[in-house]
C-alpha positions as CSV (number, residue, x, y, z in Angstrom):
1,X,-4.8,20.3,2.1
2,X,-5.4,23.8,1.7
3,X,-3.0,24.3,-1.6
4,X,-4.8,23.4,-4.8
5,X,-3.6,19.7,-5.6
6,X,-3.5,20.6,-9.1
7,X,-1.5,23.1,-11.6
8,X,0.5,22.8,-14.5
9,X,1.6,19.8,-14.0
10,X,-0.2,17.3,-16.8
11,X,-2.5,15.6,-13.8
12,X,-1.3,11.7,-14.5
13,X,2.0,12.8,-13.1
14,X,0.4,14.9,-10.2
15,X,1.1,13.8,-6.6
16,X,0.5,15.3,-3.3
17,X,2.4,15.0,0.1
18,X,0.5,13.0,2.4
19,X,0.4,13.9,6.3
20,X,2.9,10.8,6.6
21,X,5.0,12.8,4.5
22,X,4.6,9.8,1.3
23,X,3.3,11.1,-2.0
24,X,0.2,10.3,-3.9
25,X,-1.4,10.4,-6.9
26,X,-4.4,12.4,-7.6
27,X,-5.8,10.2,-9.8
28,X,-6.5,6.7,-9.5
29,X,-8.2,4.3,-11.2
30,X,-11.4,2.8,-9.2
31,X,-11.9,-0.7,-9.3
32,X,-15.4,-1.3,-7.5
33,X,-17.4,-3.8,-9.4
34,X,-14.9,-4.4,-11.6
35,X,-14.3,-8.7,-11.1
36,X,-12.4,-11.6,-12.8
37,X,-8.9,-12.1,-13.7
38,X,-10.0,-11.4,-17.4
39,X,-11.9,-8.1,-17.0
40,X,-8.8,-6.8,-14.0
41,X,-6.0,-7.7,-16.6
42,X,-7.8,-5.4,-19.7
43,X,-8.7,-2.5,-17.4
44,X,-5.4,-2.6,-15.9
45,X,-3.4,-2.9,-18.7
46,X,-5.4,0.0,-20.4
47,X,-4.8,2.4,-17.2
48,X,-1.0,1.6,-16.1
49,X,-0.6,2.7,-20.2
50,X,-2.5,5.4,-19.9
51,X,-0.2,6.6,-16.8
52,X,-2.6,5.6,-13.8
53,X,-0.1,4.7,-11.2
54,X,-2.6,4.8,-8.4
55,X,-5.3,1.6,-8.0
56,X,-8.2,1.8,-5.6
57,X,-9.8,-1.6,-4.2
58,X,-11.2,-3.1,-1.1
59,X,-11.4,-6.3,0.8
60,X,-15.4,-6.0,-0.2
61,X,-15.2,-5.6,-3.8
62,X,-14.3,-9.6,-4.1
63,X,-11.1,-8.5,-6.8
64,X,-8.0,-8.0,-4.9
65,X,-6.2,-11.4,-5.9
66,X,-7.4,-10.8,-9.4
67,X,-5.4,-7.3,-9.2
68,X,-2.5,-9.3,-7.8
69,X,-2.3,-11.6,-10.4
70,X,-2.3,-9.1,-13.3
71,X,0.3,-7.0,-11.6
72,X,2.8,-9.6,-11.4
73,X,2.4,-9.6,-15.4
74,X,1.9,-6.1,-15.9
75,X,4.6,-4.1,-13.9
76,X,7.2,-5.9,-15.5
77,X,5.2,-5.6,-19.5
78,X,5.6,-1.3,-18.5
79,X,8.9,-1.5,-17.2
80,X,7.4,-0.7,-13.4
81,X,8.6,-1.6,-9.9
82,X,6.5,-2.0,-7.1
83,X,7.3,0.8,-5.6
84,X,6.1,2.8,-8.9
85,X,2.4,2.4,-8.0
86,X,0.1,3.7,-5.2
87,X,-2.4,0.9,-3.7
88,X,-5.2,1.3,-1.7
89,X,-7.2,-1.3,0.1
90,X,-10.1,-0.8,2.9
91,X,-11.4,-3.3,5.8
92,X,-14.8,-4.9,4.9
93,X,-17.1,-3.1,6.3
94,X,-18.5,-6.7,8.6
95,X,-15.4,-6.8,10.1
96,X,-15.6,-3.3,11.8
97,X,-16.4,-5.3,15.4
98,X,-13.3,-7.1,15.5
99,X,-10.3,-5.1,15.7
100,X,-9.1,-8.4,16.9
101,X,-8.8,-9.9,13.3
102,X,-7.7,-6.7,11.9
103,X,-3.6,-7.7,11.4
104,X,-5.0,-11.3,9.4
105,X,-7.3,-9.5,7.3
106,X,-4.8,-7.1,6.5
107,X,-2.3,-10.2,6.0
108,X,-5.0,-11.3,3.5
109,X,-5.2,-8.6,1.2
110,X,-1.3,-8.2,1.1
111,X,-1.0,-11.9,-0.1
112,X,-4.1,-11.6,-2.7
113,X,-2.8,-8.5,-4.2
114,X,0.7,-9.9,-3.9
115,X,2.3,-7.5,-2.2
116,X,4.3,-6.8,1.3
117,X,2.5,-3.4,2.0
118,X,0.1,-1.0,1.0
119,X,0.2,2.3,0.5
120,X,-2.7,3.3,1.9
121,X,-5.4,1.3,4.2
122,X,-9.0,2.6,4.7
123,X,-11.6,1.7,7.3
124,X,-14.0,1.3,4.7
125,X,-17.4,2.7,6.9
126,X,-17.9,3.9,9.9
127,X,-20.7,1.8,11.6
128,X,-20.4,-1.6,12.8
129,X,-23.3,-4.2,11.6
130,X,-25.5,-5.1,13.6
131,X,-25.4,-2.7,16.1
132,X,-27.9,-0.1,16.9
133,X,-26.9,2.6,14.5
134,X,-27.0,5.1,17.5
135,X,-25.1,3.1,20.4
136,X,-22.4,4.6,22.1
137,X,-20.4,1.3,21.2
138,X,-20.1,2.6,17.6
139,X,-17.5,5.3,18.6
140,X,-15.5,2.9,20.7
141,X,-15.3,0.2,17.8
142,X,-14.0,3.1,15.8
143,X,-11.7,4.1,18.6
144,X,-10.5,0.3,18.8
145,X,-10.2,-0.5,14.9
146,X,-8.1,2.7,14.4
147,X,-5.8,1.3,17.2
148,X,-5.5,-1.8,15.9
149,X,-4.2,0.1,12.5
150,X,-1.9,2.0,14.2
151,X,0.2,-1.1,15.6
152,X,0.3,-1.8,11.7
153,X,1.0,1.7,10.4
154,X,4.9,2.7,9.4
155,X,5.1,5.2,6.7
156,X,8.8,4.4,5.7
157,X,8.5,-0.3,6.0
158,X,4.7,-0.7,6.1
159,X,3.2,-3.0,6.2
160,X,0.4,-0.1,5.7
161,X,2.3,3.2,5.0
162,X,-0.7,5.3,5.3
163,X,-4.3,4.6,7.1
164,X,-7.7,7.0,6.8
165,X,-11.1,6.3,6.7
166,X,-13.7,6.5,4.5
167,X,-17.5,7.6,5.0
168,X,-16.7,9.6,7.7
169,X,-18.6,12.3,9.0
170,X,-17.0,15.8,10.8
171,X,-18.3,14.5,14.2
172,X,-16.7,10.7,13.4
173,X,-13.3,12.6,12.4
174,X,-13.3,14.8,15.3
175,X,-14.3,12.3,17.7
176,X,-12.0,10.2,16.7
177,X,-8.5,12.7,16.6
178,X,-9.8,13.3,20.3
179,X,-8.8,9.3,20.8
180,X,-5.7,9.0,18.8
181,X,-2.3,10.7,17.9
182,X,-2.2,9.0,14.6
183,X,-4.3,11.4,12.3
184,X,-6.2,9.7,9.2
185,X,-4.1,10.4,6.0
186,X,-7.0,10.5,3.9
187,X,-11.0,10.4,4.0
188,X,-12.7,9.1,1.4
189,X,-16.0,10.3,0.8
190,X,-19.0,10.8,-1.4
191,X,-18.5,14.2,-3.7
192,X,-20.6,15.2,-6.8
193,X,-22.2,18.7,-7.2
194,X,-25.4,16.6,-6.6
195,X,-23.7,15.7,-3.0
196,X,-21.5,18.3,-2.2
197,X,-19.7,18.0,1.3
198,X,-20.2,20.1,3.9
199,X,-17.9,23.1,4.4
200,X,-17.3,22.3,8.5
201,X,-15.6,18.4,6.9
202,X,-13.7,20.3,4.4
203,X,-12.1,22.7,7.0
204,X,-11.5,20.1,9.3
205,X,-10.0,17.9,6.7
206,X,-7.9,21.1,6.0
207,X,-7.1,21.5,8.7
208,X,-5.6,18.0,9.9
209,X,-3.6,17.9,6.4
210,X,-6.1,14.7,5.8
211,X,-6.6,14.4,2.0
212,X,-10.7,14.1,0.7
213,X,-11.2,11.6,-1.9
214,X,-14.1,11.7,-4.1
215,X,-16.2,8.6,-4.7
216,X,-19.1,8.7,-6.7
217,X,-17.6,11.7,-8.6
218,X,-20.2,11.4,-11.6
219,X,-23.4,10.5,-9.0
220,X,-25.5,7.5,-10.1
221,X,-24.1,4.7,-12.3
222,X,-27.2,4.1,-14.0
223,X,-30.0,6.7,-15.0
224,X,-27.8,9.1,-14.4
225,X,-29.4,12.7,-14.3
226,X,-26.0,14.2,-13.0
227,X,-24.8,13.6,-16.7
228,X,-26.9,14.9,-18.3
229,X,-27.3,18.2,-16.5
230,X,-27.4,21.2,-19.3
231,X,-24.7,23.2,-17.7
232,X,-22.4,21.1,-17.7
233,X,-23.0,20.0,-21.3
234,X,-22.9,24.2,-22.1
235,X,-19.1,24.1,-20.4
236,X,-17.8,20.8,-21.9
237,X,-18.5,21.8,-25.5
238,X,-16.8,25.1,-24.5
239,X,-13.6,23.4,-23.3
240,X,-14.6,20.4,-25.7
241,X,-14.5,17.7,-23.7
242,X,-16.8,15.0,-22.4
243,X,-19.2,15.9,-19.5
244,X,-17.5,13.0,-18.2
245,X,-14.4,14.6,-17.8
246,X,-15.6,18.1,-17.1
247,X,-16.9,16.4,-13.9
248,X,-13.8,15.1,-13.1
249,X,-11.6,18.2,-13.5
250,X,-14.0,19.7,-11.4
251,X,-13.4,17.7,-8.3
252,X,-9.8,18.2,-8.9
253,X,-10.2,22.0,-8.3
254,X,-12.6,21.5,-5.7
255,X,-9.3,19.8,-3.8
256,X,-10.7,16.2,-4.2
257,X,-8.3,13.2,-5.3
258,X,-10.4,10.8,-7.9
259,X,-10.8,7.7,-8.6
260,X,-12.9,7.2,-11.9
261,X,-13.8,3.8,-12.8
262,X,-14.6,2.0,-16.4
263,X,-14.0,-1.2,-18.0
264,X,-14.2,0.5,-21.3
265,X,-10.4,1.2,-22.5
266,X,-11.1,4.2,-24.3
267,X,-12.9,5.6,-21.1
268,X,-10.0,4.9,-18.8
269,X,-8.0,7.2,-21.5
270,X,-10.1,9.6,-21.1
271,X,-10.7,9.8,-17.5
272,X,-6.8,10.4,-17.0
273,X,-7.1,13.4,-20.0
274,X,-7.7,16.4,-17.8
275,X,-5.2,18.9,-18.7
276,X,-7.6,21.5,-19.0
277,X,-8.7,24.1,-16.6
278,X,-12.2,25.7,-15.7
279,X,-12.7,29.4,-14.7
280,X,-13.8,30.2,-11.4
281,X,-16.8,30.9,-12.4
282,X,-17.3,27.9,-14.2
283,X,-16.7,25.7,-11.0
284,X,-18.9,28.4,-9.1
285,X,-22.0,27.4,-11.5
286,X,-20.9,23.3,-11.7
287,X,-21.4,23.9,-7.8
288,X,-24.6,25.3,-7.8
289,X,-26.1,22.4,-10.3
290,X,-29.5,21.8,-8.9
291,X,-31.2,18.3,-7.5
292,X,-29.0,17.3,-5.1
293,X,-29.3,14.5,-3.8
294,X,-27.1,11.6,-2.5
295,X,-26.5,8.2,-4.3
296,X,-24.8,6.0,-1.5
297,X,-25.0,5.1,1.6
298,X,-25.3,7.4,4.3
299,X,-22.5,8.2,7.2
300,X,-24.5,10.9,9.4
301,X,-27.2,7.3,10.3
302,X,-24.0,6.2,12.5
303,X,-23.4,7.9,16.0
């Protein structure tokens, strides 16, 4: 992913080529937290009219039959197809030790979100619970997962068009191309100028043509110092925006893919509103934002 994933282009109707050679948005609208038939229908309805056409959930987020159920209402209400819209799911992170389950989970999540395939299916963290953080088993239930994917992975049928990862570290990535021939389509990581990946996971990444997604764009959800960091408030009134969205435009040009979250209508509007562009040297002092520190959980604790 070396070529910058944005341009011209107004970014709602920005895709990229996947390495399975399927497109997908660079936006998406993030869904963790966000539960209850009533609460999904709003915040859907607010982003598939905004122009989101990308929706990221997970089997441990407890909403994926709510997100069915107000998709059968809403494609048709937008004049949309199935086939219009990018969904991502991820494996639970309990179920990491048993790849044997792997195919009826996966059967699960395609009947709650209504659905015969997904676009894109995510091994949600790399550890396994309740193992020793730093056995050598960790790898090989990594190694055994990803295989069980594969026997489920067509890009052109499904039923999962594209697999990745998320949480993983360089060492997890390289250990596991060593094991496989089926390269992860995308990682999905933590990215914030408070936690800014290192340079050896980018290159890698890069390298491999495996897409980095940005969770966690805006750092904290609550006391949020990120937010409120002076610089960026100096460059959002210059482009007069929202800090918000100054933070999101910046992970685009940092070659992340995003998936802002908010049950807040007018919020979802303007998380998909980034048809501006910063400077290099904006982007340069965004990156060099003080107190870094890192909000979720942590990758490099798994061998």
């Amino acid at each position: 992913m070396s070529s910058k994933i944005v341009s011209s282009k107004p970014v709602a109707n920005t895709n990229i080529v996947l390495n399975t050679g399927n497109e997908m948005p660079v936006i998406g609208l993030g869904t963790y937290r966000i539960k209850g038939d009533g609460l999904i229908n709003t915040v859907l309805e607010a982003a598939l009219e905004a122009g989101y056409r990308s929706i990221d959930t997970a089997q441990a987020y407890g909403n994926e039959e709510s997100i069915g159920k107000a998709l059968k209402v809403l494609l048709p209400k937008f004049n949309l197809e199935r086939k219009d819209i990018f969904i991502t799911s991820k494996l639970a992170p309990q179920n990491n030790g048993n790849p044997d389950q792997v195919q009826s989970l996966v059967t699960n999540t395609l009947n709650d979100l209504g659905t015969d395939y997904l676009d894109l299916f995510l091994i949600h963290w790399p550890g396994t619970f309740g193992l020793d953080n730093s056995s050598s088993e960790q790898a090989v239930n990594r190694h055994n997962l990803w295989n069980a994917l594969s026997e489920m992975y067509d890009p052109e049928n499904g039923p999962l068009k594209a697999i990745g990862v998320s949480n993983y570290t360089t060492n997890h990535l390289i250990d596991l191309m060593r094991a496989t021939t089926i390269i992860p389509a995308v990682n999905q990581v933590e990215f914030s100028p408070h936690w800014l990946q290192p340079k050896e996971l980018i290159s890698v990444c890069s390298t491999h043509k495996i897409a980095l997604q940005a969770y966690a764009s805006l750092g904290s959800s609550s006391d949020n110092p990120l937010i409120k960091d002076p610089t960026l408030a100096e460059i959002a009134k210059k482009h007069g925006v929202s800090p918000v969205q100054m933070l999101l435009r910046w992970g685009l040009q940092k070659n992340f893919l995003i998936i802002p979250k908010s049950i807040t209508p007018a919020r979802i509007v303007q998380n998909i509103s980034l048809d501006f562009e910063l400077s290099n040297e904006e982007v340069q002092k965004i990156d060099a934002i003080p107190n870094k520190q890192k909000y979720c959980w942590n990758p490099e604790e798994i061998a």
